[in-house]
C-alpha positions as CSV (number, residue, x, y, z in Angstrom):
1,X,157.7,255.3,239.0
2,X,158.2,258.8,240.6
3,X,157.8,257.6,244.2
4,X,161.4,255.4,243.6
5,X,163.1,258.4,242.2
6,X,162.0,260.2,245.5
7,X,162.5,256.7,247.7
8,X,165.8,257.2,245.9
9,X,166.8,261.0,246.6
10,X,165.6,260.3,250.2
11,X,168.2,257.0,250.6
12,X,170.9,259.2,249.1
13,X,170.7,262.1,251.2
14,X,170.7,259.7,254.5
15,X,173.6,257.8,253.3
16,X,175.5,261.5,252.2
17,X,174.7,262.2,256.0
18,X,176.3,258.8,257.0
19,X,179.4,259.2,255.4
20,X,179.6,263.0,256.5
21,X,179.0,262.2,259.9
22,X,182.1,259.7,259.4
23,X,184.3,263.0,259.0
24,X,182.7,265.0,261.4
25,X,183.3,265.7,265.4
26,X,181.0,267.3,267.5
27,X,181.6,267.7,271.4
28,X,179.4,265.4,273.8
29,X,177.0,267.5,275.6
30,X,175.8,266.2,279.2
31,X,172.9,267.7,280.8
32,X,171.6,266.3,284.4
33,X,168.2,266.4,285.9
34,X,166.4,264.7,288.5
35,X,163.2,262.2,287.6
36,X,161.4,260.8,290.6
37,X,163.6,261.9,293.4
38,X,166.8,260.8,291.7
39,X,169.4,262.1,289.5
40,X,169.3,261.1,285.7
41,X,172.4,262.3,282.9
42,X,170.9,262.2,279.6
43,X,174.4,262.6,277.1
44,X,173.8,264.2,273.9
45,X,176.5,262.5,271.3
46,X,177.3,263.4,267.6
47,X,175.5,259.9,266.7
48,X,172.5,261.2,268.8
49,X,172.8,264.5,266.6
50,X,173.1,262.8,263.7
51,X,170.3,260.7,264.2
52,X,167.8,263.3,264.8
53,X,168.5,264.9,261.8
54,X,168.5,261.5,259.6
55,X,165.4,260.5,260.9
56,X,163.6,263.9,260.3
57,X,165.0,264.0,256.5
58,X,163.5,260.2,256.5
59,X,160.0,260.9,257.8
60,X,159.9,264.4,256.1
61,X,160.6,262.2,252.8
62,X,158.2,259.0,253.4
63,X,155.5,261.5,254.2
64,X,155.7,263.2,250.6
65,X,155.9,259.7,248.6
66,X,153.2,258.2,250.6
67,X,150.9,261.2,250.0
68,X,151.6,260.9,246.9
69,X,150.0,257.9,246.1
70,X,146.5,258.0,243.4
71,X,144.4,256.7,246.6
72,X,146.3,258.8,249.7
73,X,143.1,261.1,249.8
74,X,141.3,258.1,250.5
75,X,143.1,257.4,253.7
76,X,142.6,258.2,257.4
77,X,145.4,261.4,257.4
78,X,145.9,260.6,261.1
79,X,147.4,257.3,259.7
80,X,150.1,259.1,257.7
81,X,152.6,259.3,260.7
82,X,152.7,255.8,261.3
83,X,154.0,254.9,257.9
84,X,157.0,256.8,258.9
85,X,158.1,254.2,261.8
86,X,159.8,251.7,259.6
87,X,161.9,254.4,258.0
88,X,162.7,256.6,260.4
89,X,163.7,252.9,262.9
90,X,166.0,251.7,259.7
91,X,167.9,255.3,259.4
92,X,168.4,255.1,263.5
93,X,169.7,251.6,263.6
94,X,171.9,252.5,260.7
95,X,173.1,255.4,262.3
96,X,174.0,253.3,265.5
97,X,175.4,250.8,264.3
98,X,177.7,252.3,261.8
99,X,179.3,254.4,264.5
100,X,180.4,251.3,266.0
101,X,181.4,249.9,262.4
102,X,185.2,248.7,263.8
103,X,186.9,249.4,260.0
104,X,185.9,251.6,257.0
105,X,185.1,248.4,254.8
106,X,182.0,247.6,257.2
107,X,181.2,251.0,257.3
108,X,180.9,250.9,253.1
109,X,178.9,247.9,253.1
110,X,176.6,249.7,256.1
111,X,176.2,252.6,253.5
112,X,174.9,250.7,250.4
113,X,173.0,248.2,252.2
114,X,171.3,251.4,254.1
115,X,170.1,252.6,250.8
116,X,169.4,249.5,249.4
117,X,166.7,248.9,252.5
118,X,165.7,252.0,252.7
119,X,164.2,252.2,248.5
120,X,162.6,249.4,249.3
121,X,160.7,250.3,252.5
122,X,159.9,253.2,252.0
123,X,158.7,251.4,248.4
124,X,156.3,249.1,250.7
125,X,155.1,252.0,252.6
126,X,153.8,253.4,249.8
127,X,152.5,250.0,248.2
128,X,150.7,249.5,251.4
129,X,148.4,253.2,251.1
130,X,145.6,251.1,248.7
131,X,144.8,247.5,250.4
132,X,143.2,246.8,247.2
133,X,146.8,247.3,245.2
134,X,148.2,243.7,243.6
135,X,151.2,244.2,245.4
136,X,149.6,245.3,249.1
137,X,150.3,241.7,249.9
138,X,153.9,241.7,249.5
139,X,154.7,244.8,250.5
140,X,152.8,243.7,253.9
141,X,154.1,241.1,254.7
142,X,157.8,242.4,254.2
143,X,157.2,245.8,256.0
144,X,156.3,243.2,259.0
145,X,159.0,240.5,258.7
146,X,161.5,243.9,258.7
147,X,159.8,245.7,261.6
148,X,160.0,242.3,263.5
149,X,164.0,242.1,263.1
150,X,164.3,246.4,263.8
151,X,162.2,245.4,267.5
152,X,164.6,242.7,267.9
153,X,168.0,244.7,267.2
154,X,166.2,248.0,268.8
155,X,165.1,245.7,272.4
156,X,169.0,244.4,272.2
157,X,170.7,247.4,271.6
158,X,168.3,248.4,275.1
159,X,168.7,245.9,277.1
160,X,172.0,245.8,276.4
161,X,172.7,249.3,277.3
162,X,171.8,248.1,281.1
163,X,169.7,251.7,281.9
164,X,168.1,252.6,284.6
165,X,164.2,251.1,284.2
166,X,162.6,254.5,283.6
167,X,164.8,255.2,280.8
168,X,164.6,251.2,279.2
169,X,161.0,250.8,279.6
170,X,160.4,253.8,278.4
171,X,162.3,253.0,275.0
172,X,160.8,249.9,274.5
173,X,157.5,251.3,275.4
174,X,157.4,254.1,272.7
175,X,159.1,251.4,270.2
176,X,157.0,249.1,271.0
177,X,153.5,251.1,270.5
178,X,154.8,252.7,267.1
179,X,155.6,249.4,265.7
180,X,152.4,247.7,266.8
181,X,150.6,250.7,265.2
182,X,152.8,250.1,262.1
183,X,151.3,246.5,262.6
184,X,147.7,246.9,263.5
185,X,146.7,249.3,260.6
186,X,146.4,246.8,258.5
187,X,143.4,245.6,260.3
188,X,141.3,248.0,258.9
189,X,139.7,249.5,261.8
190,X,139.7,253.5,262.8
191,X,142.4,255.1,264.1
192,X,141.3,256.5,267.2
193,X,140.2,252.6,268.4
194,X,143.9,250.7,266.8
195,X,145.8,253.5,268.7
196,X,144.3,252.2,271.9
197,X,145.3,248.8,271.0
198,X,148.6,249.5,270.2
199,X,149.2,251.5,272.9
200,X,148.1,248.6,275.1
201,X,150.7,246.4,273.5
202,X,153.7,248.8,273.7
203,X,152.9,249.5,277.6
204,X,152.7,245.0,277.9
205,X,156.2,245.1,276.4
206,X,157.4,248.0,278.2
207,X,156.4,246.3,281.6
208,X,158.1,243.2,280.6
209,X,161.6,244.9,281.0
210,X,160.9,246.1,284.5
211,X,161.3,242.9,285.9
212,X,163.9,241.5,283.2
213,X,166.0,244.0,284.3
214,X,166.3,241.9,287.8
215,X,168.0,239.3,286.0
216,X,171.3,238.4,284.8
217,X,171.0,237.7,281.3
218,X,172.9,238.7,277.8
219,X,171.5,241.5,275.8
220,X,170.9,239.2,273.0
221,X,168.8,236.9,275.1
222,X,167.3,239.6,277.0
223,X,166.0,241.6,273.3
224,X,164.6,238.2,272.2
225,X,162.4,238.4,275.2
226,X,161.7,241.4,274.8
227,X,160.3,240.2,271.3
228,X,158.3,237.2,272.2
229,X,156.5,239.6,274.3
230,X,155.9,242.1,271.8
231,X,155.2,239.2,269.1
232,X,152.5,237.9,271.3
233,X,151.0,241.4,272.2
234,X,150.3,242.4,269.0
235,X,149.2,239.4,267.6
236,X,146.7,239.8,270.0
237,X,146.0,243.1,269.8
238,X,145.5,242.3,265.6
239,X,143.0,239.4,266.3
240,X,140.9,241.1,268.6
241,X,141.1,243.9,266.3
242,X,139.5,241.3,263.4
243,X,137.1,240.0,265.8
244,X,138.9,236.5,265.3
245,X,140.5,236.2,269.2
246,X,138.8,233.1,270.4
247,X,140.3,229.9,273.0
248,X,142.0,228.5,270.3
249,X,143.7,231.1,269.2
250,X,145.0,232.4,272.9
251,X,146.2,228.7,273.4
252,X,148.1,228.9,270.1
253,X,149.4,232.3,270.8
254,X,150.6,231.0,274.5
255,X,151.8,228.3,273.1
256,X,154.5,229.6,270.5
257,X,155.2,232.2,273.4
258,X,155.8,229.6,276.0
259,X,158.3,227.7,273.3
260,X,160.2,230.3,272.4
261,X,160.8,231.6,276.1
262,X,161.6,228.4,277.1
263,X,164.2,227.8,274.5
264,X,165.6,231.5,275.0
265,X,166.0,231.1,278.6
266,X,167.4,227.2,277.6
267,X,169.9,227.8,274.5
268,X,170.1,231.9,274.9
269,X,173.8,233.5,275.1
């Protein structure tokens, strides 16, 4: 069980970084530029600093544990990255959120519960190297039912934010594409041909938020959108992938989309 002690070591030092950063005060740093004939300020925050070094202790971490699996030399090595998204999206989120964390209680139960999820993804990461392991299956499906609710907080914490389009769609484009990577591996196919895919699916979502951000909707409804979209691209994306995308299964995939749209844009804050 050495890849939990490491899983473990790696939760530790993130949360040791949360609760520092809790003490800590760095000056904001703003730095403008101009993109495409206008001007663009791009703020550089202690949570922003904080992040960036979180998520490289995270990824530096899942990288070791995951190569150290019996049957990693078996594996694609281009494929190693991506097993690093999960992670590295659970440590930013944490470190987001927790900066808003309104008293020091929420901000303890942020710090365990960071740990906590963090063992245990970085757990399924490594479960998930040998497709042939007993517990691939469970360590599948949970890696996907998490990386579904990190788009969903990640597209709302987004939208939310109300950016200019350039800045949004490009967050939700290079979310988006990682994730469906994270998702589409599992297909079995070579990297080089998933990539495309998954690229194909983060630029689908991506576009979607161009036009949402014409409207006058709530973040939350706006992130769930942003996730039906993403649901159905990748779902795609993963039958095609398995040379299973037929009729029925576009009119199933429109369908569910079509439901939940309609109910978002019916019942949505």
């Amino acid at each position: 069980m050495l890849y939990r002690d490491r899983a473990s070591v790696v939760a530790a030092l993130v949360v040791l970084g949360l609760i520092l950063a809790a003490f800590l005060q760095f000056p904001n740093r703003t730095f403008s530029l101009t993109v495409l004939g206008s001007p663009l300020s791009v703020d550089v925050s202690q949570t922003a600093l904080i992040a960036i070094l979180l998520v490289g202790i995270t990824c530096a971490g899942t990288d070791t544990i995951v190569r150290s699996h019996p049957t990693a030399r078996h594996i694609e090595a281009r494929y190693s990255f991506v097993t690093w998204t999960v992670p590295a999206l659970t440590v930013l989120l944490s470190t987001v959120l927790l900066s808003r964390a309104p008293t020091r209680l929420y901000q303890l139960a942020g710090y365990v519960l960071t740990g906590l999820i963090l063992i245990l993804v970085i757990s399924a990461e490594y479960y998930t190297v040998d497709p042939a392991g007993k517990r691939y299956l469970v360590a599948r499906l949970g890696l996907n039912a998490w990386a579904y609710l990190l788009a969903a907080a990640v597209f709302i914490l987004i939208y939310s934010a109300k950016s200019r389009s350039l800045v949004s769609a490009t967050g939700v484009t290079l979310v988006s594409a990682l994730l469906a990577l994270e998702f589409l591996r599992s297909a079995g196919r070579g990297f080089g041909r998933t990539a495309l895919y998954a690229a194909i699916a983060g630029l689908c979502t991506g576009e979607i938020i161009w036009a949402m951000n014409y409207w006058r909707i709530s973040g939350v409804t706006g992130g769930l959108i942003l996730l039906v979209g993403f649901y159905l691209a990748t779902g795609l994306a993963n039958q095609q992938l398995q040379g299973r995308l037929d009729r029925r299964v576009l009119v199933e995939y429109a369908v569910v989309a079509l439901v939940g749209l309609a109910v978002l844009l019916r019942f949505g804050p």
